[in-house]
C-alpha positions in Angstrom: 0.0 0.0 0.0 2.9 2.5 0.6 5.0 1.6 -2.4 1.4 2.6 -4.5 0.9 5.7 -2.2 4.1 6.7 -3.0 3.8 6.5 -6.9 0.5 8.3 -6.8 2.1 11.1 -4.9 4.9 10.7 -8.0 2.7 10.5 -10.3 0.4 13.6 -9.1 3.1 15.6 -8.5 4.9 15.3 -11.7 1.6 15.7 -13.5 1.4 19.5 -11.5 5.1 20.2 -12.1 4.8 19.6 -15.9 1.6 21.6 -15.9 3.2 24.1 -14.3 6.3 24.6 -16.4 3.7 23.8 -19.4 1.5 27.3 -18.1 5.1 28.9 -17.5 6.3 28.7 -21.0 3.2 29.5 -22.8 2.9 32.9 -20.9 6.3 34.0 -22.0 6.4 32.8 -25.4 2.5 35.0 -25.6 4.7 37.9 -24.0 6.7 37.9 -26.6 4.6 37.4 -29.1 2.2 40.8 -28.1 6.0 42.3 -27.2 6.7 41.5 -30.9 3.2 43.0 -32.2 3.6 46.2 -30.0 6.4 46.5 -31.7 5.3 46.3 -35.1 2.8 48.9 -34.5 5.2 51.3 -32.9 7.4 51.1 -35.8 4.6 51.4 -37.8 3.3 54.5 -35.9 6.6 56.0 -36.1 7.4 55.3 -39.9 3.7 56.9 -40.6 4.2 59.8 -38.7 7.4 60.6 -39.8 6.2 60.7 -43.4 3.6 63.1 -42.5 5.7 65.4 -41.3 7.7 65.4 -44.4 5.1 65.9 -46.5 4.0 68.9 -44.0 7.2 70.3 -44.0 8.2 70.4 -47.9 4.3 71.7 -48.1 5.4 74.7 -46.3 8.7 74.9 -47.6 7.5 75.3 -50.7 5.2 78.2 -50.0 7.7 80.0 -47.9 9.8 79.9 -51.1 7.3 81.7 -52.9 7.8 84.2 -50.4 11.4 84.2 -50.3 11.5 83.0 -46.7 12.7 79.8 -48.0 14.7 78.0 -50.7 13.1 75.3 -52.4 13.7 74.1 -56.1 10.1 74.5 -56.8 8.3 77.4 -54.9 4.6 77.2 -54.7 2.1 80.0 -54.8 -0.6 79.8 -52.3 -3.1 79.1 -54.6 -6.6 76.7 -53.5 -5.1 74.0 -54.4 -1.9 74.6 -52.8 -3.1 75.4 -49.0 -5.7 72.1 -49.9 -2.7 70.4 -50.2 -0.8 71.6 -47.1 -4.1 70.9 -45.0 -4.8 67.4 -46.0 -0.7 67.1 -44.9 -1.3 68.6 -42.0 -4.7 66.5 -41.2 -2.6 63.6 -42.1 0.3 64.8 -39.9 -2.9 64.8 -36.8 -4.0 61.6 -37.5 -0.3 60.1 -37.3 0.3 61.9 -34.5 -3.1 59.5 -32.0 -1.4 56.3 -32.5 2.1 57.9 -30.9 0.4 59.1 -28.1 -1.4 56.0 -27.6 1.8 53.3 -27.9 4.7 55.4 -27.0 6.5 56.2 -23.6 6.2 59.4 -22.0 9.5 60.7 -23.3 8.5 60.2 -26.9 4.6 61.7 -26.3 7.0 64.8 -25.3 9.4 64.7 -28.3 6.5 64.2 -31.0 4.7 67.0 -29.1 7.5 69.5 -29.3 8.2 68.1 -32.8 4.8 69.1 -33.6 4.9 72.6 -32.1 8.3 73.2 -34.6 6.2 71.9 -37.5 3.1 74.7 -36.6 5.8 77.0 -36.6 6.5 76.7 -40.3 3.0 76.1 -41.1 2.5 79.6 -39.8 5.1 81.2 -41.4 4.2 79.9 -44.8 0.8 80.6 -44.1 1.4 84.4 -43.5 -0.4 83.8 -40.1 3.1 84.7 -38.4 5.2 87.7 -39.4 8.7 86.1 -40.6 11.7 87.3 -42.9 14.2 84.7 -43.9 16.1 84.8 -40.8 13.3 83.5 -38.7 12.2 80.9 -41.0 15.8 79.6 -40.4 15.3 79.4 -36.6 12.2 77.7 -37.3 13.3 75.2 -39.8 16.4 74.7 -37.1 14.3 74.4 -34.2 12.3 71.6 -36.5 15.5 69.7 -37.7 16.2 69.9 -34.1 13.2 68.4 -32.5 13.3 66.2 -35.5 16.5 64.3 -34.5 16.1 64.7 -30.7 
């Protein structure tokens, strides 16, 4: 009766032990796996945004060159079209911008944010909605190449 006593006891607490390790290893392969997917969609959120504030920024670029603010090899007038243009880069730019606030650490919310503020800047300026000369859109496009690479 003790030798079968003893096997059961074996036997029960191997089963426990290998379902155990079994739960063990399936959380932190599915840690990894979400780690791997919240990573995707980081990269993906930062790839996304970054292109929108390109296409913000060469927007403005051009129409500050048109003004002489800026030097551009093709100057835009703000025609209809043109400041259509710049606003669906900037409603772009907005939309980019949720997903970053929503999957990225504190620090980066604060560098897209001041990245952002650099950005309005030049939209201003090429907008006329901020008195500029050449000098200032310099700053500006310094204090955006700056927020850009911090």
């Amino acid at each position: 009766m003790g030798s079968q006593l003893s096997a059961l006891i074996g036997v029960t607490l191997g089963a426990a032990l290998s379902y155990l390790v079994t739960m063990l290893n399936d959380r932190a392969r599915w840690r990894r796996e979400q780690g791997a997917r919240w990573d995707g969609l980081l990269l993906q959120a930062y790839s996304d945004y970054g292109q929108a504030i390109k296409e913000c920024v060469i927007a403005y670029q051009r129409l500050a060159a048109q003004q002489g603010l800026a030097q551009h090899p093709t100057p835009r007038e703000p025609t209809a079209d043109a400041l259509d243009q710049a606003a669906r880069a900037e409603a772009r730019r907005t939309a980019m911008t949720e997903p970053l606030r929503l999957l990225a650490d504190p620090a980066t919310a604060a560098a897209v944010r001041r990245l952002n503020e650099a950005v309005w800047q030049l939209e201003w300026m090429a907008r006329g909605r901020l008195t500029a000369d050449a000098t200032a859109w310099d700053q500006a496009y310094t204090g955006y190449r700056d927020a850009a690479s911090a």
